[in-house]
LOLODO-975886 format. One line per field, with one value per residue (C-alpha): residue in one letter; chain; x, y, z. Coordinates in steps of 0.5 Angstrom, whole numbers, plus 500, padded with zeros to 3 digits. Layout:
BEGIN
res (A  ...)
chain (A  ...)
X (X  ...)
Y (Y  ...)
Z (Z  ...)
% end
This chain:
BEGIN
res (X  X  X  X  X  X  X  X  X  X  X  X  X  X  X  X  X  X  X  X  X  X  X  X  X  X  X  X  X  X  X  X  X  X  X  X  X  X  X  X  X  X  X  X  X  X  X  X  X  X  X  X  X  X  X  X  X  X  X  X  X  X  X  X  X  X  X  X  X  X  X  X  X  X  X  X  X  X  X  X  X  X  X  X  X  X  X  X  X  X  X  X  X  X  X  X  X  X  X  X  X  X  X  X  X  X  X  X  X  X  X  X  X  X  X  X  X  X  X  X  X  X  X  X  X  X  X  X  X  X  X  X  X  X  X  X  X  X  X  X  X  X  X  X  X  X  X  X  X  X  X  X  X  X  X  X  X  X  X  X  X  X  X  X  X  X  X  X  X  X  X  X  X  X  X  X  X  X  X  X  X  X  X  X  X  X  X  X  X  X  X  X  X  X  X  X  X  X  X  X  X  X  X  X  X  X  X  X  X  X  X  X  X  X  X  X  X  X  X  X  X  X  X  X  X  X  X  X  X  X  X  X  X  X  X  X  X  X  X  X  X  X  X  X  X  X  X  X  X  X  X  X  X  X  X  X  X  X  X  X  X  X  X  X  X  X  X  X  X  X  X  X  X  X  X  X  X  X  X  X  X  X  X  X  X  X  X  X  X  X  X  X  X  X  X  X  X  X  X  X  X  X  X  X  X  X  X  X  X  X  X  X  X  X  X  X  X  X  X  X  X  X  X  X  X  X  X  X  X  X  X  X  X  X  X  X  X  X  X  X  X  X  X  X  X  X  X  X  X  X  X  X  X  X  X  X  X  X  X  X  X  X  X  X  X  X  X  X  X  X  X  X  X  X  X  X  X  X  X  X  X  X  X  X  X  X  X  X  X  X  X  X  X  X  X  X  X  X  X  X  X  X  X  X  X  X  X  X  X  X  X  X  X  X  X  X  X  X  X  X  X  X  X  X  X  X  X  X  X  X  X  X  X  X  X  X  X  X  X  X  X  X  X  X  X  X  X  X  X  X  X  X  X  X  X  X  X  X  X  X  X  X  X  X  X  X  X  X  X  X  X  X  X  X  X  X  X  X  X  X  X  X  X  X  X  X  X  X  X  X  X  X  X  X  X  X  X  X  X  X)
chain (A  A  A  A  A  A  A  A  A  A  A  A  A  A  A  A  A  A  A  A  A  A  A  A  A  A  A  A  A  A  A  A  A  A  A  A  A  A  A  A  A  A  A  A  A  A  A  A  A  A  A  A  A  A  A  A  A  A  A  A  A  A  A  A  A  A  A  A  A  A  A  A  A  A  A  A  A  A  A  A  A  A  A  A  A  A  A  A  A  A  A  A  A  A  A  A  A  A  A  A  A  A  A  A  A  A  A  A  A  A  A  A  A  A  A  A  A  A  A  A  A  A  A  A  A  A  A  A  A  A  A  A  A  A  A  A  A  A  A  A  A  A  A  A  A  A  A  A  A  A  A  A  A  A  A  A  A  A  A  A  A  A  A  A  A  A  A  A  A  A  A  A  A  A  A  A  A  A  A  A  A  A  A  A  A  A  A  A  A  A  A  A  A  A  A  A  A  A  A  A  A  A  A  A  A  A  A  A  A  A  A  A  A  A  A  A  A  A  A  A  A  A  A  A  A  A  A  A  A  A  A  A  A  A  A  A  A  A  A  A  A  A  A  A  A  A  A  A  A  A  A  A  A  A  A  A  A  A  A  A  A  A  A  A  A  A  A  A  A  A  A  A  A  A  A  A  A  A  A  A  A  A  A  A  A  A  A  A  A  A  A  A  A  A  A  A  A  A  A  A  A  A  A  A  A  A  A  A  A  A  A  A  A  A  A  A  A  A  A  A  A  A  A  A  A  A  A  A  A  A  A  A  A  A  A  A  A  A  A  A  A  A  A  A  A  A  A  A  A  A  A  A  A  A  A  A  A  A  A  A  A  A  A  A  A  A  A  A  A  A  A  A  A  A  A  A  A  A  A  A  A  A  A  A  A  A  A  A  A  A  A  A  A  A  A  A  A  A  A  A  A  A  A  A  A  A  A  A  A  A  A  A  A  A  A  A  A  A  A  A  A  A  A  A  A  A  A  A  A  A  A  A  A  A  A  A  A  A  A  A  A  A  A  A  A  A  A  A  A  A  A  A  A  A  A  A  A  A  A  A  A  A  A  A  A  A  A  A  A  A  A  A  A  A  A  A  A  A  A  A  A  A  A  A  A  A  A  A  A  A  A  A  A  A  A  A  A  A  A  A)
X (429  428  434  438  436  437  444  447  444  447  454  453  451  457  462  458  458  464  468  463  466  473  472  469  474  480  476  476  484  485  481  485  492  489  488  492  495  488  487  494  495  489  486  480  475  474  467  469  474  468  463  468  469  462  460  466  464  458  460  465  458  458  465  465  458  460  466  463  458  463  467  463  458  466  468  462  460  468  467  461  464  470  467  464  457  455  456  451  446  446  446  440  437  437  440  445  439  436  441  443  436  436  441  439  433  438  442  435  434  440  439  433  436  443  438  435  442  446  439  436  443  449  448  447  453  457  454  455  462  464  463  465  472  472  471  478  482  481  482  488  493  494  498  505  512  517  524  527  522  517  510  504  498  495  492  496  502  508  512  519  522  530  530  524  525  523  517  515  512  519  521  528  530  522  521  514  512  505  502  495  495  498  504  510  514  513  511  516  517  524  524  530  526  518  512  507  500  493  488  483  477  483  481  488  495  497  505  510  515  521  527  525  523  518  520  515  517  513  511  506  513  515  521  519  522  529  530  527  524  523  520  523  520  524  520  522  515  509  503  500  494  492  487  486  479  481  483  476  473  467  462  461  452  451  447  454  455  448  448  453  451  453  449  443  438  434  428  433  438  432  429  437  438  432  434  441  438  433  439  444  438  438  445  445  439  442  449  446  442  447  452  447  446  454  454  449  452  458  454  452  458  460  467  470  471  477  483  485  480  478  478  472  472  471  465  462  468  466  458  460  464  458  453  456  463  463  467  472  477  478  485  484  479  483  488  484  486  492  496  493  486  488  492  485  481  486  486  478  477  483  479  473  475  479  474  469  474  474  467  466  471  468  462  464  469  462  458  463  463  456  455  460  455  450  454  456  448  446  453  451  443  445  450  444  442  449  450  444  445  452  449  446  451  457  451  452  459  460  456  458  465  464  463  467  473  471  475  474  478  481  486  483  477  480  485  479  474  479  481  474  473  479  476  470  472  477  472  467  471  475  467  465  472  469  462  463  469  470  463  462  454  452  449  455  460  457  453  459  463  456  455  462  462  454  456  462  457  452  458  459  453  451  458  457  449  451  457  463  469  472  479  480  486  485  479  483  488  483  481  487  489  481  483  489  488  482  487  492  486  484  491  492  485  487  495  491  486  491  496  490)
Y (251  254  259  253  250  254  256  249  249  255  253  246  248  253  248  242  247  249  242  239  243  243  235  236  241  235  230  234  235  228  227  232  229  222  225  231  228  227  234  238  240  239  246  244  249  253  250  243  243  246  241  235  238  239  232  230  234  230  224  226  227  219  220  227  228  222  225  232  230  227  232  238  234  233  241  243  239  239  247  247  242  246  252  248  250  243  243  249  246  239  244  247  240  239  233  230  227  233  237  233  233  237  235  227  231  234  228  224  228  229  221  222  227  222  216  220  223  216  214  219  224  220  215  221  224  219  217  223  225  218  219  226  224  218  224  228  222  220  228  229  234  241  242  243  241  240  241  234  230  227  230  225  228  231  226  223  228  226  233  234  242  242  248  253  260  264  267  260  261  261  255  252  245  242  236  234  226  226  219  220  215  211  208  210  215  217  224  229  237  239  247  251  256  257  260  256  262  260  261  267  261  258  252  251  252  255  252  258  255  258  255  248  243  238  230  225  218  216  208  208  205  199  197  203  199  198  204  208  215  222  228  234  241  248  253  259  260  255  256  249  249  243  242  242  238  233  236  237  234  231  228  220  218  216  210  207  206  206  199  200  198  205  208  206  207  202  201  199  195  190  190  188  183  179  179  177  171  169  169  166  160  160  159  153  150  150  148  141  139  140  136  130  130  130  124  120  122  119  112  110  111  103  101  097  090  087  085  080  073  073  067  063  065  072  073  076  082  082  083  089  092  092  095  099  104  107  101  103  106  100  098  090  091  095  088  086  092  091  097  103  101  101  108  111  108  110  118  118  117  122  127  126  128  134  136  135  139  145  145  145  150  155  154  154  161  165  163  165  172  173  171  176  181  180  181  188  190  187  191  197  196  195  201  206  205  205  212  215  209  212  218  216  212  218  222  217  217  224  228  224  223  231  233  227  230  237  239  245  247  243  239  234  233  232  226  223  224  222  216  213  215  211  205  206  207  200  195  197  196  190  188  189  186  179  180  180  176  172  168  172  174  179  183  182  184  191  192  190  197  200  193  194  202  203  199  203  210  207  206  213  216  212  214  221  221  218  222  217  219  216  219  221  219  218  215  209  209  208  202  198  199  196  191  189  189  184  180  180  178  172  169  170  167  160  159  159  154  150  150  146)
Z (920  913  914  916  911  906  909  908  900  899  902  898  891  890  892  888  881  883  883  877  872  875  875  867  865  868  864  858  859  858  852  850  852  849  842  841  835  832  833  831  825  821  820  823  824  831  831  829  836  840  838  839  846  848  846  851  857  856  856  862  867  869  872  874  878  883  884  884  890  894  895  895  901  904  903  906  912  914  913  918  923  923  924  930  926  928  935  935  931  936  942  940  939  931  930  924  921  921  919  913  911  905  902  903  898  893  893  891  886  883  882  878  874  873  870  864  863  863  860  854  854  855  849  843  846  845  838  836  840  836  829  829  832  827  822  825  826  818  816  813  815  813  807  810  805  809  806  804  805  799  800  798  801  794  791  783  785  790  791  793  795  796  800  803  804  810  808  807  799  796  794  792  788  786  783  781  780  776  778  775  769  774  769  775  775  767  768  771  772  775  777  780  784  785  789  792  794  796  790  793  795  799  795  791  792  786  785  780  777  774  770  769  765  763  762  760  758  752  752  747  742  741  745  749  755  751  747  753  749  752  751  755  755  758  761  764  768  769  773  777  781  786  789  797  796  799  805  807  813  811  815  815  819  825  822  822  831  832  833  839  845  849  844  847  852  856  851  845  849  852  845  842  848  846  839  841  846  840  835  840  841  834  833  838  835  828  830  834  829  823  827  828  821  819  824  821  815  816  820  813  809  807  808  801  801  804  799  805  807  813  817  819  825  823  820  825  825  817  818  823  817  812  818  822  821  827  828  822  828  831  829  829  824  818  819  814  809  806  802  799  801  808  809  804  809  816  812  811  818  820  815  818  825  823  819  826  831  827  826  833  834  830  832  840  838  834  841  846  841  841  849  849  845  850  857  853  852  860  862  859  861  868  868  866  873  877  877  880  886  886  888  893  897  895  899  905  905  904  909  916  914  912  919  922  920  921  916  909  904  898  903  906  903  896  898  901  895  890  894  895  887  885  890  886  879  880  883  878  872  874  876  870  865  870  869  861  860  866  868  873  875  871  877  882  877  876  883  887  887  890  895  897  898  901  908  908  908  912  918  917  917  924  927  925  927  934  935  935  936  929  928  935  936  944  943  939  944  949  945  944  951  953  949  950  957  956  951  958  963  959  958  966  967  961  965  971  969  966  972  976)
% end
């Protein structure tokens, strides 16, 4: 039993290892596709490019470990049935529960390893993968002057190059705004011809002008904007020097997204949950109490006296207008108001609604964003533990479909693995869109995509383990006929019934 064992391991893990990190390399790819404009152009260094995709290869382990046992358990129990190595291990009496033993116990084990990666790994790679990709998108491109078009990425100076040579420092046709005393376009170096060379730290770009003039408005006169004085400066040579300090990348602190939800682990987001629960409470608590007070407030503002008399008849109606204006909106009270004290009386009440609904539609708006806050942190505490279960149910459904199907290599397999992903991957993220935004149980809308697919893996393995013939299609032929032959005999047996 060892030796068998150990010949289904090894036929397992080269494949397991293989397709994880064709699975991660296709992630990585499509991170790549999604940023490339981030990533081009800027003069980033290797090392930088090498740190920002390590920490996405990280990353991609959630979506690529599943996946990756899936298909390497369908590759390699479709390799030993078609191979009829199954059928040799049931003829000599070990069974499919034996035979997937070891396996069971690797998957098992690789679920432990899955919950401290999505636990302890995953948050600081995605901590540190977010702030590093926010630094590359913030970084400006790499010195480039194209012809014909103003470049303004050197900070006080906007430069404009007519015509560039093919050796790419010959430069024709230079215009130079200097913007560094912020008074417009006051200070102005035209020259006919120039070479733009790198200073040997590559810290600068030292720009050699020839035939050209220097133009400088003087606006230190009186009536400077009428009579419009200059200053004009030939030159037949002028070195300038400008720095490319600002076209370092600079590293922004982490501390700025530790607070996010996906950058925590369990310890952090139960300690988050409560304070926002606390929070939330409070929120609540200060929200109803500070309502009771404005409605108290407004219960004890006094109407003004009535400009009309009032009837005999109606000395009750007045007693109610000097104690209680909560009766200030019944109509047939302010018929004792004429004029301008009636209209201030009808705009006050008006006013005090108003100002009532908009309080409590900030206040129900702030809550909803907070209850918000708390469904991410429950979305993401609970998804710390999806994984190494998806592990296990992708085990269930991998193995026994595997020697059902008696099917190897990268045909078969790879559009079942992908098919029974891309199922998994859509439950779980419109789940999880209900459970946060739609109201639905927390636990339901995360767990559903495993308590959809866990019923399904346990049907394999029992079709698999009790040797049923899933996809023949003579067995599926045989039972539609047994079907409809029964289907057949019940009606015969109701139009006789009913003919009686």
């Amino acid at each position: 039993m060892k030796k068998l064992y150990q010949y289904i391991i090894k036929s397992f893990l080269g494949t397991f290892v293989l397709t994880f990190f064709i699975v991660v390399f296709i992630w990585v790819m499509q991170f790549v596709w999604l940023y490339v404009d981030d990533l081009v152009g800027k003069g980033l260094e290797i090392k930088i490019i090498a740190e920002l995709l390590f920490y996405t290869s990280i990353t991609a382990i959630p979506m690529s470990l599943p996946l990756a046992l899936l298909l390497a358990l369908l590759m390699c129990f479709g390799n030993l049935g078609e191979h009829y190595e199954l059928v040799a291990m049931k003829a000599s009496g070990i069974s499919m529960w034996r035979a997937m033993r070891p396996l069971l116990y690797f998957s098992l084990v690789l679920s432990i390893l899955a919950f401290f990666i999505s636990n302890s790994l995953i948050p600081i790679a995605t901590l540190k993968w977010r702030t590093l990709l926010t630094d590359v998108q913030r970084q400006k491109l790499a010195f480039n002057i194209k012809e014909g078009v103003f470049y303004k990425d050197i900070e006080g100076y906007v430069i404009y190059v007519e015509r560039k040579g093919k050796d790419g420092s010959s430069i024709y046709g230079v215009k130079i705004y200097d913007h560094n005393d912020h008074n417009g376009n006051t200070k102005i170096i035209s020259a006919d011809s120039g070479m733009m060379t790198m200073s040997p730290n590559q810290r600068n770009i030292i720009f050699t002008l020839y035939n050209g003039h220097n133009y400088t408005d003087i606006t230190t006169s009186d009536n400077y904007k009428e009579t419009r004085p200059f200053e004009r400066m030939s030159f037949k040579q002028e070195q300038l020097k400008f720095s490319l300090a600002s076209f370092d990348m600079t590293r922004s602190s982490e501390d700025m997204y530790k607070s996010y939800q996906q950058m925590m682990n369990i310890r952090q987001l139960s300690a988050s949950l409560d304070s926002l629960e606390r929070r939330q409470v409070s929120k609540q608590e200060s929200f109803t109490q500070g309502f009771e007070r404005r409605w108290a407030n407004y219960k004890s503002l006094t109407l003004p006296e009535p400009k009309k008399a009032l009837a005999a008849n109606d000395s009750l109606v007045a007693d109610t207008l000097a104690t209680d204006t909560c009766h200030i909106l019944r109509w047939p009270l302010l018929d004792h108001y004429e004029g301008e004290m009636r209209t201030a009386i009808v705009n006050m009440a008006v006013g005090t609604a108003q100002n009532a609904k908009d309080n409590v539609a900030f206040n129900k708006m702030d809550l909803n964003s907070h209850t918000e806050n708390i469904n991410k942190h429950r979305k993401e505490w609970h998804k710390k533990f999806t994984l190494s279960i998806a592990c296990i149910i992708f085990f269930f459904i991998g193995a026994p479909l595997g020697s059902i199907i008696r099917k190897g290599g990268l045909g078969l397999p790879v559009v079942i693995s992908v098919l029974f992903f891309v199922v998994y991957y859509i439950i779980s993220t419109i789940g999880e869109r209900m459970a946060v935004f739609g109201g639905l149980n927390m636990f339901l809308g995360v767990w559903i995509s495993s308590i959809v697919l866990l019923p399904i893996g346990l049907f394999f393995t029992f079709k698999a383990t009790t040797d049923a013939a899933l996809f023949d299609g003579d067995s599926w032929k045989k039972f539609f006929q047994k079907l409809f032959k029964k289907q057949k005999k019940n009606e015969v047996e109701f139009n006789t019934q009913t003919n009686r």
